[in-house]
ROKOLPA-105131 format. One record per residue (C-alpha): x, y, z; residue in one letter; residue number from 0. Coordinates in steps of 0.02 Angstrom, whole numbers, plus 50000, padded with zeros to 5 digits. Example, Ala and Ser with C-alpha at 12.3 -4.5 7.8 and 13.67 -1.06 7.14 Angstrom:
BEGIN
{site {50615 49775 50390} "A" 0}
{site {50684 49947 50357} "S" 1}
This chain:
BEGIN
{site {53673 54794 53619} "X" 0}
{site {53581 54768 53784} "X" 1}
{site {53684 54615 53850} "X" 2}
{site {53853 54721 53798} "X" 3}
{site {53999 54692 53945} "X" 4}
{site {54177 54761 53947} "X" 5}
{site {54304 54673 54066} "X" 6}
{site {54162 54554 54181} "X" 7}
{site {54053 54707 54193} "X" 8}
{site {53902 54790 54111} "X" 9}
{site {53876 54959 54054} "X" 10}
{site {53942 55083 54170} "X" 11}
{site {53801 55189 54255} "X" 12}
{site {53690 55043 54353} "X" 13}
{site {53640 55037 54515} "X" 14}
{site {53741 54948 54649} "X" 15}
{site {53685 54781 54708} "X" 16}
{site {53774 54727 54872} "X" 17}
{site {53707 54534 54840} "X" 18}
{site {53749 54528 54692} "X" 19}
{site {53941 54602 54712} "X" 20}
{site {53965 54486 54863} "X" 21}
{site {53926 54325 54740} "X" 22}
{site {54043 54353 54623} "X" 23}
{site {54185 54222 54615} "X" 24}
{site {54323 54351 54628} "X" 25}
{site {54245 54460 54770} "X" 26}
{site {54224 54285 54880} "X" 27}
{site {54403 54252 54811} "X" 28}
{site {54475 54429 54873} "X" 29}
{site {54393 54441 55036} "X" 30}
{site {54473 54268 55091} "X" 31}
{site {54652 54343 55029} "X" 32}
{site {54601 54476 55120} "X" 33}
{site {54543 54383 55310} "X" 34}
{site {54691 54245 55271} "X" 35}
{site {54842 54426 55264} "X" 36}
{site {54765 54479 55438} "X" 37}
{site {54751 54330 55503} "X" 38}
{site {54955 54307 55471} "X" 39}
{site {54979 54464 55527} "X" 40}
{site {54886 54446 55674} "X" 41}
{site {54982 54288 55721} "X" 42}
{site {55142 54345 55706} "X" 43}
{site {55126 54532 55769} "X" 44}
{site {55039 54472 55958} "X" 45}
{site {55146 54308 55959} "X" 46}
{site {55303 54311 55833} "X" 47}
{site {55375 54399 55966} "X" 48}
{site {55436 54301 56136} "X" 49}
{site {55535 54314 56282} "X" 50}
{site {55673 54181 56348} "X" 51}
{site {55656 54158 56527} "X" 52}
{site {55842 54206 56578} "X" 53}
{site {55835 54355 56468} "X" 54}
{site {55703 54510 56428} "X" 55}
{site {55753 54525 56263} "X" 56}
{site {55644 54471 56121} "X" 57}
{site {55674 54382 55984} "X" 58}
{site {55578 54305 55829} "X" 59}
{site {55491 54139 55879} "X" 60}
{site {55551 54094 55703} "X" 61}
{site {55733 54029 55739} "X" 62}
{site {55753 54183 55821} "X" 63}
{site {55759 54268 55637} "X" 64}
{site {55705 54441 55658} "X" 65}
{site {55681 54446 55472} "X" 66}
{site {55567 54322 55459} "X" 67}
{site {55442 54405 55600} "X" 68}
{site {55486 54571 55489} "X" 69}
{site {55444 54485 55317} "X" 70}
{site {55265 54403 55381} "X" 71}
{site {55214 54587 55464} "X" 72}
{site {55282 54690 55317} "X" 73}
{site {55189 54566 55181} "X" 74}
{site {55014 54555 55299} "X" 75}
{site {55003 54721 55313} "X" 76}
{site {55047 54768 55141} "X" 77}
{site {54943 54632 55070} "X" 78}
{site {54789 54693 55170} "X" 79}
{site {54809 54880 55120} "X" 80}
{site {54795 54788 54931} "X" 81}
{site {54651 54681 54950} "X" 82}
{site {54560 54818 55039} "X" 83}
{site {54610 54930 54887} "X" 84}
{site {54558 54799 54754} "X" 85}
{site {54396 54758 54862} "X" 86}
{site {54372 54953 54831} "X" 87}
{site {54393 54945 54644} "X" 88}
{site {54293 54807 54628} "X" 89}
{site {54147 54911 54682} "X" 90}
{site {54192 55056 54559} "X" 91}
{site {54223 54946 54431} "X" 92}
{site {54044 54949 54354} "X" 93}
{site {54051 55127 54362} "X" 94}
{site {54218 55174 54240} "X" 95}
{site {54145 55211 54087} "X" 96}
{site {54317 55198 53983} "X" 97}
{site {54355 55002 53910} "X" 98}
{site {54533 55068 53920} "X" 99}
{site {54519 55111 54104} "X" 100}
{site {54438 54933 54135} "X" 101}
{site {54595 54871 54042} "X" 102}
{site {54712 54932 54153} "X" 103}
{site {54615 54909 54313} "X" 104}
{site {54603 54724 54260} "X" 105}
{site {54792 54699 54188} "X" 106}
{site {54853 54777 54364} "X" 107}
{site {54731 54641 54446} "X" 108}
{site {54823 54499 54337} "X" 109}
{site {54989 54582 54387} "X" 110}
{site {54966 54636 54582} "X" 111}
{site {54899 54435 54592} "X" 112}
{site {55023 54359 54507} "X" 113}
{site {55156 54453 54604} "X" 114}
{site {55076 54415 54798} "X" 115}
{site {55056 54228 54725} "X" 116}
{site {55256 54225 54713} "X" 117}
{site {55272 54328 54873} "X" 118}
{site {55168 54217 54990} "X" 119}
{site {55256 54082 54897} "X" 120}
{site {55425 54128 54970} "X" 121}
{site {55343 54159 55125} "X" 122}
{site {55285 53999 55156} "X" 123}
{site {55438 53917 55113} "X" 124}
{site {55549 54047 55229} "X" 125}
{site {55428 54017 55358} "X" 126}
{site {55414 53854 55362} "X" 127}
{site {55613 53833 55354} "X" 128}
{site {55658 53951 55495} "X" 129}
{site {55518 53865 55615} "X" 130}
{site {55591 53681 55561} "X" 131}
{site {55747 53730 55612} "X" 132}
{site {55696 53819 55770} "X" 133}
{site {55798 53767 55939} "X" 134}
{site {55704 53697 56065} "X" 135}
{site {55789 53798 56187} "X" 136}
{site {55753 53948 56116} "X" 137}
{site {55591 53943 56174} "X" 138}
{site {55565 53816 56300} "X" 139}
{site {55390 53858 56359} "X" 140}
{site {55323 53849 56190} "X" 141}
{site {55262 53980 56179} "X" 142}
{site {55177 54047 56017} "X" 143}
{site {55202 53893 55940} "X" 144}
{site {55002 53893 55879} "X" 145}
{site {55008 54059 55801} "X" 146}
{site {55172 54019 55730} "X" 147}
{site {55090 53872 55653} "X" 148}
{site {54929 53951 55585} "X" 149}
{site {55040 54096 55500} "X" 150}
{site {55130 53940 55392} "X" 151}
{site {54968 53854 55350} "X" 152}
{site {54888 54034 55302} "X" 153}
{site {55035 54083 55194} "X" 154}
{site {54990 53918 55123} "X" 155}
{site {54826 53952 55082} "X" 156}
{site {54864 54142 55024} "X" 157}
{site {54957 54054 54873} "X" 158}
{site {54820 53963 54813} "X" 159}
{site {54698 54119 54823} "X" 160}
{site {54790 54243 54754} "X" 161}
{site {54839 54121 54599} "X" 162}
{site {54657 54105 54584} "X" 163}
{site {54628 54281 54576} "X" 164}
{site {54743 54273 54453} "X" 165}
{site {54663 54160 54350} "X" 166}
{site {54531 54237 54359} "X" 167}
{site {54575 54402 54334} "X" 168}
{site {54650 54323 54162} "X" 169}
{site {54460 54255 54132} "X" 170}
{site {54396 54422 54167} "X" 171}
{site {54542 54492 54033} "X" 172}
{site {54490 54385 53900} "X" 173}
{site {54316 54402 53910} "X" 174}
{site {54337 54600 53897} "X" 175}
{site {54447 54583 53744} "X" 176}
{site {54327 54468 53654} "X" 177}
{site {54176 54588 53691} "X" 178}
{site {54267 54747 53634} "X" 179}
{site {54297 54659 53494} "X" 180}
{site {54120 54615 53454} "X" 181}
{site {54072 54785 53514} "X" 182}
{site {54185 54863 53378} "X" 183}
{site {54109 54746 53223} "X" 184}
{site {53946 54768 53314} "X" 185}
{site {53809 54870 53175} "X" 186}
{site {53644 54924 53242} "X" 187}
{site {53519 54833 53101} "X" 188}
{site {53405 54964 53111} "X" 189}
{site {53535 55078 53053} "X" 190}
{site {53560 54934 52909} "X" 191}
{site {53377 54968 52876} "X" 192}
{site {53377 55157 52852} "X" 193}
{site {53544 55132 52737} "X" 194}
{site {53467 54993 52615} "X" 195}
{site {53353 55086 52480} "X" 196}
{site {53195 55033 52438} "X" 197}
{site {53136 55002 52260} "X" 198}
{site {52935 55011 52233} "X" 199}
């Protein structure tokens, strides 16, 4: 069966095509989850972090919250070790030969997704909270007020991709189960051929 695929992917054992791996909707998908967790934790790591001007201690432009500075770092960098894993994977992922191994690699996609979904979720709304109910004087040179900006609008965004991964991580799951189970009906006619007798 020529056109066989397990899980969104041929046979294992093909040649790598770069242009063809960078068009696929869930590569474009985890690249931009994976620019949109540096770009939060770029924002927040160089300018979470500010001064008052009677005072060299720093505090979290975010309503002076240390754990909301400590949440957006954590989660950026975490979330950028995974999409750099996943981005990883995704090249393997033509080359595991086992449908159960594609299985899992795509059920932990589903999962991994579906939990950063819910985590930039939170995020956004703890964000977004502690920097609406940020004190004025707390930072009267407004200073990192951009950054602190862009990190709530990317957290934003982050939901949105990684439920899309998600989604389609579930297309790439159901798409693998229907082919393994055509695979396993599947009968080679020639095989069909040689079994039928012939009467002359």
């Amino acid at each position: 069966m020529d056109g066989f695929q397990a899980y969104g992917a041929g046979k294992a054992g093909g040649a790598f095509d770069p242009l063809t791996f960078i068009r696929q909707p869930q590569t474009v998908v985890r690249i931009l989850c994976w620019l949109f967790s540096m770009v939060i934790l770029g924002c927040v790591a160089n300018e979470g972090y500010v001064n008052r001007p009677d005072s060299m201690e720093e505090f979290c432009i975010f309503n002076r919250n240390h754990n909301a500075c400590n949440y957006a770092v954590a989660m950026g960098t975490v979330c950028f070790l995974c999409s750099t894993g996943f981005l990883v994977l995704d090249v393997y992922f033509p080359q595991i030969t086992g449908v159960k191994d594609r299985k899992k690699a795509v059920m932990a996609d589903i999962g991994l997704s579906a939990l950063w979904t819910l985590v930039w979720f939170v995020g956004f709304c703890f964000l977004a909270n502690q920097w609406q109910v940020s004190k004025e004087e707390d930072n009267p040179l407004n200073e990192g007020s951009d950054a602190a900006r862009a990190a709530i609008v990317f957290c934003f965004f982050s939901v949105f991709t990684w439920a899309l991964q998600c989604l389609l991580a579930v297309h790439r799951f159901r798409l693998g189960a229907d082919s393994v189970t055509l695979n396993q009906d599947y009968v080679d006619p020639n095989q069909l051929d040689e079994a039928t007798p012939t009467y002359e």
